[in-house]
N, C-alpha and C positions, 0 to 999 in steps of 0.2 A: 878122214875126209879132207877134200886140199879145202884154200880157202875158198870161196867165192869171191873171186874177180870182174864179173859185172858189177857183181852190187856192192865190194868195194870200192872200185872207181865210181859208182852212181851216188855215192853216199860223199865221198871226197869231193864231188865236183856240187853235191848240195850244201857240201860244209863251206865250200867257196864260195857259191853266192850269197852265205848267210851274211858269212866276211864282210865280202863288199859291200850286201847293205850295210853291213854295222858300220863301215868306216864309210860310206855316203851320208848316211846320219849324223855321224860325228860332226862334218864340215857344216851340216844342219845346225847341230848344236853350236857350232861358233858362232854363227850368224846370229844367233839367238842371243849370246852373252855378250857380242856388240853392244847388238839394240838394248841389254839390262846389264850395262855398265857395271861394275858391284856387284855382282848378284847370280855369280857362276857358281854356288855350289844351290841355288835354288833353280839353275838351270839345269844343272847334272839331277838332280833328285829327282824334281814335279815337273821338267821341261819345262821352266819359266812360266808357270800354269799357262801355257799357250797350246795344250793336244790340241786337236782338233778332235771333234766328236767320229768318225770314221776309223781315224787311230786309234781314239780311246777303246771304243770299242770292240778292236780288234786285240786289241796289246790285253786290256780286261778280260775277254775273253780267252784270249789262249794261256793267259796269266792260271787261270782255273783248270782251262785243257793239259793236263800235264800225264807224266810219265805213269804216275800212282792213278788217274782217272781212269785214262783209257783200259791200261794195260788191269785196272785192279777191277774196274767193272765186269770185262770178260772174267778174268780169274774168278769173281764172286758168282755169274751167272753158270760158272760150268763147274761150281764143286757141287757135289752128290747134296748133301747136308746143311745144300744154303740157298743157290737160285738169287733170279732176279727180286724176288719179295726182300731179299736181304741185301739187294745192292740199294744203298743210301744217298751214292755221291751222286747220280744223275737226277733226284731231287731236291737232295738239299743243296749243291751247288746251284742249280737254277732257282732255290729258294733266297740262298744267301746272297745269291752273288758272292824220277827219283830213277831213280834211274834201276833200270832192272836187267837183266842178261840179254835184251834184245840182239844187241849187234854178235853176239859170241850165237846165238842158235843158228840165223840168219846167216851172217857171210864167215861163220868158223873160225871168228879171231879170239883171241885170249879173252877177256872177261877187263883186264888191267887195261889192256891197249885201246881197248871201246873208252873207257872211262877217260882215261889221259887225252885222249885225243877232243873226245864230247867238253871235256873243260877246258881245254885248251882255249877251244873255240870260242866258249859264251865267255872266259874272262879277258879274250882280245877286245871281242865285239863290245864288250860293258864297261870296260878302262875309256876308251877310245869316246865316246860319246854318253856315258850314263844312260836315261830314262829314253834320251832319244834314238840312241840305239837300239835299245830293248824295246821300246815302240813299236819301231818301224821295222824290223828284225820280226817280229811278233804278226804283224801282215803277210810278212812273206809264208811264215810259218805254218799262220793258222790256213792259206790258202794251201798250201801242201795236205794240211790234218783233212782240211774237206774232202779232195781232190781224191788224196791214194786212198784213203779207210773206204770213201764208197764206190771205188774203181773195187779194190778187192773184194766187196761183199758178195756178188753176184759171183767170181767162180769160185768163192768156197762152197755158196751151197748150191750149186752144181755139181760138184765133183762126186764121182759114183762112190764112193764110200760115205758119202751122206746121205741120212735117213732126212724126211720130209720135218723140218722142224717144227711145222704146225703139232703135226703129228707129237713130236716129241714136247712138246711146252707141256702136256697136261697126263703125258704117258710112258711110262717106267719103257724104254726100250735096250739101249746098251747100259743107261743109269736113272737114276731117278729124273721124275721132267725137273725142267731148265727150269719153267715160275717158280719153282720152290713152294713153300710152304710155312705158315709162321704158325706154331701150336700155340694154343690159350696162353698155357704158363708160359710163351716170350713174348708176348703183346707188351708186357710195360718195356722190356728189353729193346724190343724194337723201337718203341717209341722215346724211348732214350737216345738209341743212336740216331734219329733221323732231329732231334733237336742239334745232338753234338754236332751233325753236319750241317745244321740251318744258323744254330746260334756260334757255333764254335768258331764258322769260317770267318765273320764279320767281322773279329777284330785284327785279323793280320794286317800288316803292314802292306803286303803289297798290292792288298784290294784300294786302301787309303791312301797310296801313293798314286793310284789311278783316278783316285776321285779328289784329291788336292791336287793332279797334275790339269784336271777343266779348266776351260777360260770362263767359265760359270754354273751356278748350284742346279741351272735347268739343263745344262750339259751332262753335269754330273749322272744328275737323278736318269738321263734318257740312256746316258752308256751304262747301265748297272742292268737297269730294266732291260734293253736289248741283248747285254752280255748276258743274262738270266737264260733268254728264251736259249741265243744261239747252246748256251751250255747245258742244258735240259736236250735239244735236238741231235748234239752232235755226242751226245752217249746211245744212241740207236745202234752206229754198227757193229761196237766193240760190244752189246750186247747182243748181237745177231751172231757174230764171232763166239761169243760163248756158248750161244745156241747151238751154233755149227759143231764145235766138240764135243758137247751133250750127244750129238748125232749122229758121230764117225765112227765107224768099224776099222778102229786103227789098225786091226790086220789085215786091213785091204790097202795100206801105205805103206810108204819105205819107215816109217815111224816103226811101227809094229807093236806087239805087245809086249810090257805091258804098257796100259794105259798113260797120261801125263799124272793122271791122277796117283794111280799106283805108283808111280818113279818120282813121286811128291815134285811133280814140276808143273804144279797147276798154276805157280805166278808167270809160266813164261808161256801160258796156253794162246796169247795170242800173235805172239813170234811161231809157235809151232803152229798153228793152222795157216798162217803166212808159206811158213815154208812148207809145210806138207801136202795141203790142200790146193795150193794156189800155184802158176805157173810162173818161171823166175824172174819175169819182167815186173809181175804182178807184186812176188814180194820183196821186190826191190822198191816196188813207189810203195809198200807197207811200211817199209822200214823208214823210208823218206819221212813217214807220215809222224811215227811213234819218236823218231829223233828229233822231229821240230818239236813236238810235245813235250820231250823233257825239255830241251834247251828253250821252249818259254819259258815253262817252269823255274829253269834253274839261274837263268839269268833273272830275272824277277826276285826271286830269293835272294842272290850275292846281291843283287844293287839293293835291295831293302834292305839285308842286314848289314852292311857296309854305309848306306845312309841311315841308319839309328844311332848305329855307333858314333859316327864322324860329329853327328848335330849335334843328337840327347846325350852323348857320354862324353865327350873329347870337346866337343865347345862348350858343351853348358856345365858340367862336372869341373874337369878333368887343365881345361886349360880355357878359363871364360875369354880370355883376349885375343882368341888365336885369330888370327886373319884371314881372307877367303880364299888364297891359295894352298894355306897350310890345311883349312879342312878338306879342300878338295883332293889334296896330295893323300889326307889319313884314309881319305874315302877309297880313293883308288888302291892304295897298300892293302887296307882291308878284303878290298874285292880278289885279293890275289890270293891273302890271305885265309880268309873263309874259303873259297875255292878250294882250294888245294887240301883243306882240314876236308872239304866235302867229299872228295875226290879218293880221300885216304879212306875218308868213311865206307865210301862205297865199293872200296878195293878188299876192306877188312870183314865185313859184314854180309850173311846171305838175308838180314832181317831189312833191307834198306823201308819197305810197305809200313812193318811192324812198327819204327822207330819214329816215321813220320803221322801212323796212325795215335801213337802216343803220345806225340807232340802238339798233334791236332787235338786231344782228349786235355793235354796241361792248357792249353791255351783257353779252350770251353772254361774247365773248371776255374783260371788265374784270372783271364784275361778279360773275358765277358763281361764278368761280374763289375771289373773297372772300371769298364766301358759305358757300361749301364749307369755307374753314380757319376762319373764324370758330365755325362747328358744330362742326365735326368734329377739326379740329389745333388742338388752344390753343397749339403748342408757337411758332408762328406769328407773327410782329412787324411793327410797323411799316413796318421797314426791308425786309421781305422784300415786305406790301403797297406799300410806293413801288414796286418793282422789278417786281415781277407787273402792277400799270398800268400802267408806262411802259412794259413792253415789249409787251403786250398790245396796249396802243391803237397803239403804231409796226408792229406788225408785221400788224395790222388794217388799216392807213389806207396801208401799202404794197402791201396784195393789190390793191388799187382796188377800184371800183363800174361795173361795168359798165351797168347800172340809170340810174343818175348820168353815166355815159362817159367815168369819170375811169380812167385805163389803169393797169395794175398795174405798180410796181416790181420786187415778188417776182414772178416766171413761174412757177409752181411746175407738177410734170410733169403733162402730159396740158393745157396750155393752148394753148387756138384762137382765129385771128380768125377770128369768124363774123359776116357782114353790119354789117359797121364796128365790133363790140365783141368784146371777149377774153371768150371763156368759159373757165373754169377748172373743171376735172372733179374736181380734186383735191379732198379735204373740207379745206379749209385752217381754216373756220371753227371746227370742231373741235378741228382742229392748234394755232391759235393761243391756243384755250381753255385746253389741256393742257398749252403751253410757259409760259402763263400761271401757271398752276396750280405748275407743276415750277420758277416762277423763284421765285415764292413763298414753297417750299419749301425750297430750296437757299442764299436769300439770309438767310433768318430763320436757317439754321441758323449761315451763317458769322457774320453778326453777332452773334448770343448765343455762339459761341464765339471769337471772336476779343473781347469785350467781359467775357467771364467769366476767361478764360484770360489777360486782362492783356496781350493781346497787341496791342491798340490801346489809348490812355492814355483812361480815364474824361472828361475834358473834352472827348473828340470823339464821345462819345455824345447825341447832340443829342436824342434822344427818350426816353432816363434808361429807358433796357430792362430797366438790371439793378435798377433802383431799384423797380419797377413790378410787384407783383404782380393777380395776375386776380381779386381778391376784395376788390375797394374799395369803401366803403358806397356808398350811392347819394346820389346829392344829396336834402335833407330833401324838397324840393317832388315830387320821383317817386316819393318813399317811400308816396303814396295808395291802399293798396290799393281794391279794387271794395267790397267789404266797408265799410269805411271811408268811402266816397263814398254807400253808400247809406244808410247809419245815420245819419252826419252831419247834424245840424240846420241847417237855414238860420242865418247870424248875426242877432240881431235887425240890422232896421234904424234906427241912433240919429235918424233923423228923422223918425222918427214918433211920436206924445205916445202 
C-alpha cells in the first residue's frame, strides 16, 4: 500500500505549527530572563515560576494525556481478558494528577521515520525555549487531543460493521463485553494497580515541575485539581474507541480477519479503527490528535530528565561552582541527549507500554516511599534512603515483568502460569512500596542512634548525620523569590552608548 499523502502533509504542516509555537515561546522565555537577571536556568526549568494558571493547566494536563494514556486505554478496554474494569490510568491519573506504531498503520510510513521525525521535533521546540516552550506547545496540543478524538468518535460507531456498543458493554457478541470483569481472586490485584496509578504518578518530576513552575501554592493546588478533572474526562473517547473494536465485524473492512487481537496488534487498536472505521479526513485529525499526545508527553519527559540532571547532578554533585550558562548549556546537551537514547529506544523495542509500565511500578515501589518521609518524617536520613532504594528496586526487579516475560524470582502466594507467563494475584507492588517505606524507617532510626549514642565511631559516618541539621540557608542563587524576579529591573546592557 502507497503511503498516505494527505495525512502526511496534514501531520507535517501540524509538526510546523508546533515549531513555531515552540520558537514564539522561546522569545517569551527571553523576555522573562530579562526581567530575572541570573536566573536562566530557573527560567528554562519552572518558567521563572511565572505560568499562568490557564498554561498550567493545559501543559499539566496534556503532560498526563500522552501516547501510553490514550492509546493504552483503548488497547486495555478492547482486549478479550481485561475491559474497561481493568483500565487504571483514567482514574488514577485524575486521582493523582510513548510513542507506539501510530504513524506507520495510519499514513504507511516505516515505524524509524515516524520516530526520527516526532523527535526531531520536541528536542528543537525544548532546546529553544525549555518549560516555556513545552507549556505553550502543550495548549496547542492539548486543543488538537480535544478537537480530533471527539471529531472521530461519532463515525466510528456509525460505521456499518459496528455492532451497537451499549449492546456489546454487558454482552459476549464478536468477543467478550468491553466492561470487563474483575473475579474475587483479582480484587486485591486490582486494587494494587489502581494505588500504583494513584500513588505512583505523584512523584515524577514532570507533575512537580508544573507545580514549582506557579506563581503561587493556590495556583498550584487549582491547576492539579482542574488537570484532575480534564484528565479523568478526556479518557472517554479512547475508551469508546475501544468499545468500537469490541464491536466490529472486521470482515466487513479492508482490515479483515483475522482480528487485531488475533495478529497481536491490540496496542495499535486505536490507529486501526482510525483508519478502518473512520473516513480519511477523519483519521487524519486522529493522528493530529495521538501525535500531540505523545509529543506532550515526550517533551515533558526530556525537559524533566535533562533538568534533574543539569541542577541535582551536575551543579550540586558533580561540579558545585558551575555557572548559569554552563548549567543551562548541560541542560540543553542532555535534552539532545536523552532524546536520541529515547528515540533509539523506541526504534529497538516492540515493548515501548511494557517498559514505561515498569518504570512507572519502580518509581511507586523507590520513589513514593521518599516522598512520603521527605514530607511527612524529617526524622528520616540518608542512610535510611540508601536502604529503602536498594531494597525497593531488588525486591521490585525480583517479582519479574510478566508484560516484559522476564519470570519472577520472588513467587509470592496466589502465583500462576497462565499461557507462557506467571500472573501474580498478590498486590506485591503495594507490598514492596510498604517494605520500602518501613526500611526507610527502621534504617534512619538505627543510624541516628547508633551515631548519637557513640556506639559507631564518628569517622564512619560518611554522610556527617550528626553534623547536619534541616535548616541550612539556601544557596544565595535560589534565594530569588517571585517577588523579587518580578520587581527586578533588567541590568543595563554595557554595550549600548
Amino acid at each position: 500500500m502507497a503511503v498516505n499523502i494527505p495525512g502526511l502533509v496534514a501531520i507535517i504542516i501540524f509538526y510546523l505549527l508546533i515549531l513555531a509555537t515552540g520558537i514564539w515561546a522561546s522569545q517569551k522565555s527571553k523576555q522573562e530572563e530579562k526581567r530575572c537577571s541570573g536566573t536562566k536556568s530557573e527560567v528554562a526549568m519552572v518558567g521563572g515560576r511565572n505560568i499562568g494558571i490557564l498554561v498550567g493547566i493545559f501543559t499539566t494536563t496534556a503532560t498526563w494525556i500522552g501516547g501510553g494514556f490514550i492509546n493504552g486505554i483503548a488497547e486495555i478496554t478492547y482486549l478479550p481478558h481485561q475491559g474497561l474494569s481493568w483500565s487504571h490510568a483514567a482514574l488514577g491519573y485524575g486521582f493523582s494528577l510513548l510513542f507506539g506504531a501510530t504513524m506507520s498503520v495510519i499514513l504507511n510510513i516505516e515505524k524509524y521515520l515516524s520516530i526520527i521525525l516526532s523527535a526531531s521535533v520536541v528536542i528543537i521546540y525544548t532546546l529553544l525555549g525549555g518549560l516555556y516552550s513545552v507549556a505553550y506547545t502543550d495548549v496547542m496540543q492539548m486543543v488538537f487531543i480535544v478537537i480530533s478524538l471527539w471529531l472521530c468518535v461519532p463515525f466510528a460507531i456509525m460505521n456499518p460493521a459496528v455492532a451497537d456498543i451499549k449492546y456489546t458493554m454487558v454482552n459476549e457478541f464478536y468477543q467478550s463485553p468491553w466492561i470487563g470483569k474483575i473475579e474475587m481472586n483479582q480484587i486485591f490485584r486490582w486494587i494494587d494497580d489502581l494505588l500504583l496509578m494513584t500513588m505512583g504518578d505523584i512523584p515524577w518530576q514532570v507533575y512537580f515541575q508544573r507545580v514549582l513552575a506557579a506563581s503561587s501554592i493556590s495556583q498550584a493546588r487549582k491547576t492539579s485539581y482542574i488537570a484532575a478533572i480534564f484528565c479523568f474526562t478526556l479518557s472517554f473517547p479512547s475508551i469508546i474507541i475501544g468499545a468500537v473494536a469490541v464491536s466490529t465485524d472486521w470482515n466487513q473492512t479492508s482490515y479483515g480477519l483475522p482480528t487485531p487481537y488475533e495478529r497481536q496488534e491490540s496496542s495499535m487498536i486505536l490507529a486501526i479503527v482510525l483508519q478502518y472505521l473512520c473516513p480519511v479526513y477523519i483519521a487524519v485529525l486522529g493522528i493530529g490528535a495521538i501525535s500531540a499526545a505523545v509529543m506532550s508527553s515526550a517533551d515533558s519527559s526530556l525537559l524533566s530528565a535533562s533538568s534533574m540532571f543539569a541542577r541535582n547532578i551536575y551543579k550540586i554533585v558533580i561540579r558545585k561552582k558551575a555557572a548559569e550558562k554552563e548549567v543551562i548549556w548541560i541542560m540543553r546537551t542532555s535534552v539532545v541527549i536523552f532524546g536520541a537514547l529515547a528515540a533509539t529506544l523506541a526504534v529497538l523495542t516492540n515493548s515501548i507500554y511494557g517498559l514505561w509500565l515498569l518504570s512507572a511500578e519502580l518509581v511507586y515501589a523507590i520513589l513514593f516511599p521518599q516522598l512520603v518521609c521527605v514530607l511527612f518524617i524529617p526524622s528520616t536520613n540518608i542512610y535510611g534512603s540508601a536502604a529503602g532504594f536498594l531494597i525497593g528496586l531488588t525486591l521490585r526487579l525480583l517479582a519479574g515483568e510478566s508484560f516484559l516475560h522476564i519470570p519472577p524470582v520472588i513467587q509470592y502466594p496466589g502465583t500462576s502460569f497462565v499461557n507462557g507467563t506467571y500472573q501474580q494475584l498478590f498486590p506485591f507492588k503495594t507490598f514492596t512500596m510498604l517494605l520500602s517505606l518501613l526500611s526507610i524507617l527502621i534504617f534512619s532510626y538505627i543510624s541516628s542512634f547508633a551515631f548519637k549514642r557513640k556506639l559507631l565511631p564518628e569517622k564512619f559516618d560518611v554522610f556527617k548525620i550528626t553534623e547536619k541539621t534541616r535548616d541550612l540557608p539556601s544557596a544565595p542563587d535560589e534565594q530569588i523569590t517571585l517577588n523579587d524576579c518580578r520587581n527586578r529591573k533588567p541590568e543595563p546592557d554595557k554595550n549600548k552608548v
